[in-house]
C-alpha positions in Angstrom: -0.9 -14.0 9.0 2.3 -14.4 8.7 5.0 -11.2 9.8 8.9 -11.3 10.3 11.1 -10.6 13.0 11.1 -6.7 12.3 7.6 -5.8 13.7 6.2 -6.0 10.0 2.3 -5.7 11.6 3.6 -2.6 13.0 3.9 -1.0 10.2 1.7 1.2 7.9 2.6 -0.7 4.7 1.5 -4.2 5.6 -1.9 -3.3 6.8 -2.6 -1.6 3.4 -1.2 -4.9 1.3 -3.3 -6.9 4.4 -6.6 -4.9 3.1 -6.2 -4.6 -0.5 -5.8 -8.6 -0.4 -8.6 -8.8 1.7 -10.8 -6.6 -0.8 -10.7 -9.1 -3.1 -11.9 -11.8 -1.4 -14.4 -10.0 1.2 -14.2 -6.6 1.3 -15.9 -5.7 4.9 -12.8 -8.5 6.3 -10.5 -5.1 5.1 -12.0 -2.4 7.2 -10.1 -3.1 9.8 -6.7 -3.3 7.7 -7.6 0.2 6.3 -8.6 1.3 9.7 -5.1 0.3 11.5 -3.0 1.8 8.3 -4.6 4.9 8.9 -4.5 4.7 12.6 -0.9 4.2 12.3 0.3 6.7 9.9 2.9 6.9 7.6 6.0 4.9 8.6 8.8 6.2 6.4 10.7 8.8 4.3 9.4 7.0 0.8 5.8 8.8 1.3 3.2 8.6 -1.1 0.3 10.4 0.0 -2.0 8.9 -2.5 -0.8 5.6 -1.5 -0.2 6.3 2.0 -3.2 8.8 3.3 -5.7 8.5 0.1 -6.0 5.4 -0.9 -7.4 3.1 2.5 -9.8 6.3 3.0 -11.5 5.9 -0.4 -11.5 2.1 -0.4 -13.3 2.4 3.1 -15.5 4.9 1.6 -15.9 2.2 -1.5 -16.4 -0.5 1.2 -19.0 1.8 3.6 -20.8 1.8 0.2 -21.5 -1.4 -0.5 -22.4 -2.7 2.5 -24.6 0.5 2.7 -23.2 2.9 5.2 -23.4 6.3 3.4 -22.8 8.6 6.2 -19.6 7.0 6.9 -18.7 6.9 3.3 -19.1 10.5 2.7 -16.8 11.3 5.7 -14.3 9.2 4.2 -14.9 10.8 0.4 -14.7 14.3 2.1 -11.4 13.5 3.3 -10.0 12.3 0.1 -11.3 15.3 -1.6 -9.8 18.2 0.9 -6.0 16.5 1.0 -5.9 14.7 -2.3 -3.3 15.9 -5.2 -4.4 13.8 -7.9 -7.1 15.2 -10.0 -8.2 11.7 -10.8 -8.7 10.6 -7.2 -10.8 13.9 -6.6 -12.9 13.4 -9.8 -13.8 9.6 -8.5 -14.5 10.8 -4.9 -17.0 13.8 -6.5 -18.8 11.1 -8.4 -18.9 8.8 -5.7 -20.1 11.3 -3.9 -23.4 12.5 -5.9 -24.4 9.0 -6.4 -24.5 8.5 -2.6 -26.5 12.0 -2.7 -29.0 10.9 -5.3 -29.6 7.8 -3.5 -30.0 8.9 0.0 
C-alpha cells in the first residue's frame, strides 16, 4: 500500500478507491476499506453523498450478499434507501432488497 506524506490512509477518499480496487479482484478483501471510509466520514468541502455516504454502504450490502450474509446486507440496503437522493440508487437497493426477501 503505498500513501504519501500527507496522511493519505487517513482520509475517507483513499479507502473508497482502496475498496473499489479491491472489489475487483476479491471482493470480501474490500470490507474492511468500505468499513474504514465509512468509519471515517467525509473529509472535505467537495461532498458527494452518493459517493461519499451511499456508495461503500451498498457495495458492502452487494458484498454481504454474495458471501451470504443477508441480515447484514439489509442493514446496509436500509441505509441507502432512508438517506439516498438518487432515484436510481433507491430503485437498485429496493430490488436488492426483495431478492434477499424471496430468498430468505
Amino acid at each position: 500500500m503505498v500513501i504519501d506524506n500527507f496522511g493519505t490512509k487517513h482520509k475517507q477518499r483513499f479507502w473508497l478507491s482502496y475498496g473499489d480496487i479491491y472489489s475487483l479482484v476479491d471482493p470480501t478483501k474490500s470490507i474492511k476499506a468500505y468499513q474504514k471510509a465509512i468509519q471515517i466520514g467525509p473529509d472535505s468541502y467537495d461532498y458527494n453523498i452518493e459517493r461519499m455516504l451511499i456508495h461503500p454502504h451498498l457495495m458492502l450490502a452487494k458484498i454481504y450478499l454474495l458471501t451470504n450474509q443477508l441480515e447484514q446486507s439489509k442493514t446496509h440496503l436500509d441505509f441507502c434507501i432512508q438517506n439516498s437522493h438518487n432515484s436510481n440508487s433507491i430503485l437498485e437497493c429496493k430490488q436488492i432488497k426483495s431478492f434477499i426477501a424471496k430468498a430468505i
